[in-house]
N, C-alpha and C positions, 0 to 999 in steps of 0.2 A: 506163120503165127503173127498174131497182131499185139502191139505194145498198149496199153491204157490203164494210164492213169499208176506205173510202175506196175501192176497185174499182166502177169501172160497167159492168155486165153488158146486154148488150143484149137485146131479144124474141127474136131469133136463135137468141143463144146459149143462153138457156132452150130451146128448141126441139130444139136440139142437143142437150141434156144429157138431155130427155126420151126422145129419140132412142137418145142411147146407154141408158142404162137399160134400154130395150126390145129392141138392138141382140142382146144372146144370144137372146131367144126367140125372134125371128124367124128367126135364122140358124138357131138348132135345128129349125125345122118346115122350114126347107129344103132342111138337113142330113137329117133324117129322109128324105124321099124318096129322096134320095141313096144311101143307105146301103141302103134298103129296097130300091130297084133291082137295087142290085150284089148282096147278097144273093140277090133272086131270081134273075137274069142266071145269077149263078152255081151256083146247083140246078140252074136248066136245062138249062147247060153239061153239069155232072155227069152229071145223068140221059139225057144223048146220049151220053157215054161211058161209061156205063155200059150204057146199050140195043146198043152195037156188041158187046157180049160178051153178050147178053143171051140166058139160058137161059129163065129163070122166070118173070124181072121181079123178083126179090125186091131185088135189088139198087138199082134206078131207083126201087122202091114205095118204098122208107124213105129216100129225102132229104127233108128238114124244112126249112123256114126259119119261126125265130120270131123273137118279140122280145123281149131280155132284160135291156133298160133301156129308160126312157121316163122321164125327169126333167124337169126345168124347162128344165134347161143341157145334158142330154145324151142320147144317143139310143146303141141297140145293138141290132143285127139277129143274129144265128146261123144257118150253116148246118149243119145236122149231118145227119148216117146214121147211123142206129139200127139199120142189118144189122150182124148178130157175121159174114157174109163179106167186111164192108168189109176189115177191117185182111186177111186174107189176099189178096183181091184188089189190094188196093193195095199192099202188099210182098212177095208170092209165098210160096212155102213149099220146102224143102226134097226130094232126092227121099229117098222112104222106099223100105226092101226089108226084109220080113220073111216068116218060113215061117208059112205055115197049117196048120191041126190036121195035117192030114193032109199035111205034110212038103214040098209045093210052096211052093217060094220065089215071093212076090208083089213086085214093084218097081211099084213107086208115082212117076209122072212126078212131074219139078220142074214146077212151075208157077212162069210168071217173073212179076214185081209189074209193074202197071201205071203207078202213079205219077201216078194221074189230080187222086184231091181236092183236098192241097195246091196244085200248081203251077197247078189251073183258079184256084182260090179266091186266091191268091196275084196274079193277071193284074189280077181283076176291083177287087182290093181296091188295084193301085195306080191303074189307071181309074178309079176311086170318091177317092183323095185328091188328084188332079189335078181333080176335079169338083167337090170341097169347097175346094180349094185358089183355085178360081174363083168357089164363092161369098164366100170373104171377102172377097178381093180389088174384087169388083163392090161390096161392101159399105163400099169404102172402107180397108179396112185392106191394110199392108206385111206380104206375106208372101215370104221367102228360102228359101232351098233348093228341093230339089225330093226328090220323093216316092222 
């Protein structure tokens, strides 16, 4: 046992304080998986609904998941679409009508938005803070509210 400061500290409690110390890195590499799951989970997702309307494929080829932080204390996954038809498939477009050279009127269908990236991405991501939410917790710490 060590003396400071008239306080007597036990072998334990050193233990513990080495503990917490380490306590963020650990929870970050477990957090990482976590996170990197839901990410993926969720491309996945995506590229199913996006394969049910699926013309080309152009759409399903360009969902990405990277990672866009990787620090001591903190971790970030991304999921993105690099198609320029994402944003029209996902909010639809307007109907158009215009004359061609040659004076026949052309009507151009509405197309209605799907709605699909956010609300998948949105599911997975609060599946993913219930599942971080439980590694703290198993870690010892008080965590309130809910996701």
């Amino acid at each position: 046992m060590a003396i400071r400061g008239g306080v007597t500290w036990s072998p334990e409690f050193e233990a513990f304080k080495r503990q917490l110390a380490t306590l963020p890195v650990h929870l970050t590499a477990e957090a990482d998986h976590l996170v990197e799951d839901a990410a993926n989970g969720a491309a996945v997702a995506v590229r199913q609904i996006y394969g049910q309307h699926r013309v080309t494929g152009y759409l399903q080829s360009h969902v990405h998941v990277t990672r866009f932080d990787k620090g001591k204390v903190s971790v970030g996954w991304m999921v993105k679409s690099t198609s320029p038809l994402a944003w029209i498939f996902e909010h639809g477009t307007q109907a158009r009508h215009y004359l061609e050279v040659s004076g026949v009127r052309h009507a151009t269908g509405r197309m209605p938005g799907f709605h699909a990236f956010i609300p998948t991405l949105s599911r997975f991501r609060r599946a993913m803070y219930v599942a971080l939410k439980g590694v703290l917790v198993r870690a010892g710490l008080l965590v309130s509210g809910e996701p």
